[in-house]
Each structure stands twice: as structure tokens, then as C-alpha cells.
DRENKE-942448 format. One record per residue: residue number from 1; y, z, x of N, C-alpha, C in turn. Coordinates in pm, 1 decimal, padded with zeros to 6 digits. Each point is the difference from the previous one (the first is absolute). Layout:
<sites>
(site NUM,(Y,Z,X),(Y,Z,X),(Y,Z,X)) ...
</sites>
This chain:
<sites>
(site 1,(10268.8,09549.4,04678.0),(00041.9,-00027.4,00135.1),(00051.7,00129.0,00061.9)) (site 2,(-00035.6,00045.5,00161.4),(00032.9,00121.6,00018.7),(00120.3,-00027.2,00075.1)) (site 3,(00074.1,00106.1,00022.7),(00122.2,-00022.5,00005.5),(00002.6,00085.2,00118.5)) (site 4,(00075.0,00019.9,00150.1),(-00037.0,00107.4,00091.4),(00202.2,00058.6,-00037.9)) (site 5,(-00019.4,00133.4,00072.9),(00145.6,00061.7,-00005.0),(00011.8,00047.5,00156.3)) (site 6,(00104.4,-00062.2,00000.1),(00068.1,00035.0,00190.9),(-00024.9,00153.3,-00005.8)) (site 7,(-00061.4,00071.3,00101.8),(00064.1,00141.8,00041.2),(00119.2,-00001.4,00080.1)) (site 8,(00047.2,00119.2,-00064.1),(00134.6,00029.8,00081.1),(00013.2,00127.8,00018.4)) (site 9,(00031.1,00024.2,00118.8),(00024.7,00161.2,00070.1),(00134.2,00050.4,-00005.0)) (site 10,(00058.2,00053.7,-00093.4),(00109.0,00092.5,-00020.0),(00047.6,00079.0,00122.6)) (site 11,(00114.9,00043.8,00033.0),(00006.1,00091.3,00127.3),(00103.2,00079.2,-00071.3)) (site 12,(-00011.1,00111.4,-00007.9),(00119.6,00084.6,-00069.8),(00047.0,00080.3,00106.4)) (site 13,(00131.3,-00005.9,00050.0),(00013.6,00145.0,00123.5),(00003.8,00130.6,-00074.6)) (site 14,(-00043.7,00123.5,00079.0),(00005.7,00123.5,-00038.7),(00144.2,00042.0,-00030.9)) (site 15,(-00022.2,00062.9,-00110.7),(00163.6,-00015.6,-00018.4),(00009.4,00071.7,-00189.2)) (site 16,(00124.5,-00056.5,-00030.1),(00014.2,00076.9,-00159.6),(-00102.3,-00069.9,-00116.6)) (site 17,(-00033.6,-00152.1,00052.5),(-00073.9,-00037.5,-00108.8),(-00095.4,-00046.8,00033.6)) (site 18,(-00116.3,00059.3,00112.5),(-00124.2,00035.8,00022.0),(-00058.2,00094.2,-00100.8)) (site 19,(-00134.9,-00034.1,-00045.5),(-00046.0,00095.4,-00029.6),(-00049.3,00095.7,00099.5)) (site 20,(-00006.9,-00090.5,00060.1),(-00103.0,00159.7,00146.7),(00131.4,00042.3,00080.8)) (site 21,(00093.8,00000.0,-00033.4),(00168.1,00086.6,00021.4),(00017.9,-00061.4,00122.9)) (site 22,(00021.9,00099.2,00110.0),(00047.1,-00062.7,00172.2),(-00059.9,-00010.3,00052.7)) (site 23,(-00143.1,00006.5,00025.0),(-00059.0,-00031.1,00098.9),(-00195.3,00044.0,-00118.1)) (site 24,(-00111.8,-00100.6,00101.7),(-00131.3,00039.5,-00076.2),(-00040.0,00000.3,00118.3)) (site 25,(-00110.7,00131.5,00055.7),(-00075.9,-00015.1,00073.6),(-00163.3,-00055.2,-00012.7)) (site 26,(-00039.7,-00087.8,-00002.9),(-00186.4,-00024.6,-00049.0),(-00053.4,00069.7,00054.6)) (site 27,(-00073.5,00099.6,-00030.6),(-00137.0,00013.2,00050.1),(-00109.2,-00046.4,-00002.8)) (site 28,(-00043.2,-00124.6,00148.6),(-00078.8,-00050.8,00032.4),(-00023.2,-00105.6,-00076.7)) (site 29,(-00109.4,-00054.3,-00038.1),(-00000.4,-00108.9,-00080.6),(-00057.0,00047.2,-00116.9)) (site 30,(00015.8,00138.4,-00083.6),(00039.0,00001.8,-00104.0),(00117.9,-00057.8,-00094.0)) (site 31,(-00029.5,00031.6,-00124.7),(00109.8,00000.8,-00134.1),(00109.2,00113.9,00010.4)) (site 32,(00005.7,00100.0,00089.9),(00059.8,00148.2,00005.4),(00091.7,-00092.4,00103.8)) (site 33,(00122.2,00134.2,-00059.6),(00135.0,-00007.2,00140.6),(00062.8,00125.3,-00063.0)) (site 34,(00108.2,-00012.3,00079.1),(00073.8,00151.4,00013.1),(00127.6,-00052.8,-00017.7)) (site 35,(00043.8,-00003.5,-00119.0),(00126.1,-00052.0,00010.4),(00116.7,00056.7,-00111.3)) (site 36,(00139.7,-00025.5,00091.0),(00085.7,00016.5,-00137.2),(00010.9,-00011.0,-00104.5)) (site 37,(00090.1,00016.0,-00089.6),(-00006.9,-00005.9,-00157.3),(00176.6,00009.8,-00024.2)) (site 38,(00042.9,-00127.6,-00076.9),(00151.6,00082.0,-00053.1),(-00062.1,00052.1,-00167.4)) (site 39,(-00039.3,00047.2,-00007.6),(-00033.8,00086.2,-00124.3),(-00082.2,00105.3,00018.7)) (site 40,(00164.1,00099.0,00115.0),(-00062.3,00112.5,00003.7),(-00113.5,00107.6,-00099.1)) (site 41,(00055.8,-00007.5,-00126.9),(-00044.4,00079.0,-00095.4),(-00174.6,-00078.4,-00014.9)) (site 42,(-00047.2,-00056.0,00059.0),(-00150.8,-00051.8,-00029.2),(-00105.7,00039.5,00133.8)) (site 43,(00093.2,00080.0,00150.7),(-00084.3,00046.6,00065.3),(-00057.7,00107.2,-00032.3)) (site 44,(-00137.3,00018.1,00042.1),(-00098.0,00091.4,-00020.3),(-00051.4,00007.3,-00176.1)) (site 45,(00041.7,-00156.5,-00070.9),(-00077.4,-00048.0,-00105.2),(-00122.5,-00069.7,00000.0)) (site 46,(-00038.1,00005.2,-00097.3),(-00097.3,-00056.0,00003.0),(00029.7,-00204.8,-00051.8)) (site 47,(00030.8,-00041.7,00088.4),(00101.2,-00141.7,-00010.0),(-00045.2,-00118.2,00068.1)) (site 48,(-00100.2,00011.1,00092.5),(-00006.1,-00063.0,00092.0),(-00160.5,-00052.9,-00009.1)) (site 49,(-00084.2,-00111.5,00104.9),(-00140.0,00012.3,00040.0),(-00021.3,00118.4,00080.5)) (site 50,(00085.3,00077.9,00023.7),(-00112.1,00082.4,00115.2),(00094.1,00022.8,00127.6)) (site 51,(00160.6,-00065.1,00005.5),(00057.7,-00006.3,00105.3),(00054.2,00132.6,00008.9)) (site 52,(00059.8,-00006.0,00066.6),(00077.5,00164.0,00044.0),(00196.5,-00030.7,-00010.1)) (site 53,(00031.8,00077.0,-00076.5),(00187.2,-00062.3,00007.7),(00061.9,00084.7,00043.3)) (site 54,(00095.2,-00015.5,00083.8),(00099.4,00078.6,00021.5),(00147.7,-00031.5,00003.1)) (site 55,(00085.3,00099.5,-00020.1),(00169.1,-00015.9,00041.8),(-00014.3,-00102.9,00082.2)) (site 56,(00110.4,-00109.8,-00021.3),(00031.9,-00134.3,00105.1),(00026.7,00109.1,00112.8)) (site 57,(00139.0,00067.2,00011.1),(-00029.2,00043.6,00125.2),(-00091.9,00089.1,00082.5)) (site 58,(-00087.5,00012.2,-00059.3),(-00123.2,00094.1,00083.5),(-00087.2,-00124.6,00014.3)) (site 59,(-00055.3,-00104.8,-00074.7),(-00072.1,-00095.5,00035.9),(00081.0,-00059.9,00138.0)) (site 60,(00123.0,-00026.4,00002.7),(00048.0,-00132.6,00087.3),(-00019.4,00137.1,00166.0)) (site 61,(00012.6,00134.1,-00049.1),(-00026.5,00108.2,00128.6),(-00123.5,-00012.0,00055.1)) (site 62,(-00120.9,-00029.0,-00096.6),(-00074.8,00031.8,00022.9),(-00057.8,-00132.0,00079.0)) (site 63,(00032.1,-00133.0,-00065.3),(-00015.9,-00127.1,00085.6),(00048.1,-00031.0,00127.4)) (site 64,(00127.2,00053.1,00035.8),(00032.8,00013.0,00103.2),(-00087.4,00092.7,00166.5)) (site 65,(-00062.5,00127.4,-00094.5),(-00073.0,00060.5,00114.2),(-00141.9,-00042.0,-00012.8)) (site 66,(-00097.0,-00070.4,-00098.1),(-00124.6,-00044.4,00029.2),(-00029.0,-00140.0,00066.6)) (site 67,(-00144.1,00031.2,00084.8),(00011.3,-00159.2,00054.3),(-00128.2,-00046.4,-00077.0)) (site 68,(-00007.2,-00171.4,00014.1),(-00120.4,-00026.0,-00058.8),(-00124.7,00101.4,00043.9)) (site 69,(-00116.3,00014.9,-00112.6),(-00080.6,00058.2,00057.0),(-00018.6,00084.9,-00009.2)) (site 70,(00106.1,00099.8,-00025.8),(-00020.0,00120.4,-00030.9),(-00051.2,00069.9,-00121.0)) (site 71,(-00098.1,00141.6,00026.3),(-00123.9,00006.9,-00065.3),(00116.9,00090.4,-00116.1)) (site 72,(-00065.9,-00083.6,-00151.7),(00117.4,00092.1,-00104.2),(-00130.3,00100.3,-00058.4)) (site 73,(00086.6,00147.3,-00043.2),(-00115.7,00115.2,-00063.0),(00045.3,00006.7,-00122.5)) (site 74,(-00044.8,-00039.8,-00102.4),(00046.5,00025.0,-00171.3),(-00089.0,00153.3,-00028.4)) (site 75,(00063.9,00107.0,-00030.6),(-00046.7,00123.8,00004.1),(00011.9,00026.9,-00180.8)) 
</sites>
């Protein structure tokens, strides 16, 4: 007999016990975002799918001055 399981959508605020730290930006309707980390010591590791991490406070700076839409350059 199959049995179904409710989904349920979690909401975590950005914050100390986020993984994606203070703030995630998506890019587009990818798997990628640009987001915080409280485990400083793992930016610019190899830790992640593919996202980009930064200092909470340079992410929550950086959310503040982009608007949707805007074209991101991974160099």
C-alpha cells in the first residue's frame, strides 16, 4: 500500500543559523546564489554546488545595492 508524505516548506530567516548566512541572492532560475556563510573559514573553498559566499556583512551590502535583474559576471 503506498503511502503519500505531506511536503513542507521550511523558512529559515537569514541570520546565525542559516546556512546561506544573511541574506542569498539567486541567480535567475538557476541552483547558484551569492550568499553569506557563518563559516567564515570555508569562503573561497571548495564547499559548495557552485554558489559564491561571502562575509554576512558584504553579502547583506551587497543585497542592499542590487536590484532584481541585474546582470552578475563570475570572472
Amino acid at each position: 500500500m503506498a503511502t503519500s508524505r505531506s511536503s513542507t516548506i521550511i523558512s529559515i530567516a537569514g541570520g546565525p543559523h542559516n546556512p546561506l548566512g544573511a541574506r542569498a541572492l539567486y541567480l535567475g532560475s538557476s541552483i547558484y546564489r551569492i550568499h553569506g556563510s557563518n563559516e567564515p573559514w570555508t569562503i573561497g573553498k571548495d564547499v559548495s554546488s557552485g554558489c559564491i559566499r561571502m562575509r554576512n556583512a558584504d553579502v547583506i551590502d551587497l543585497y542592499e545595492r542590487v536590484k532584481v535583474g541585474t546582470k552578475v559576471v563570475v570572472m
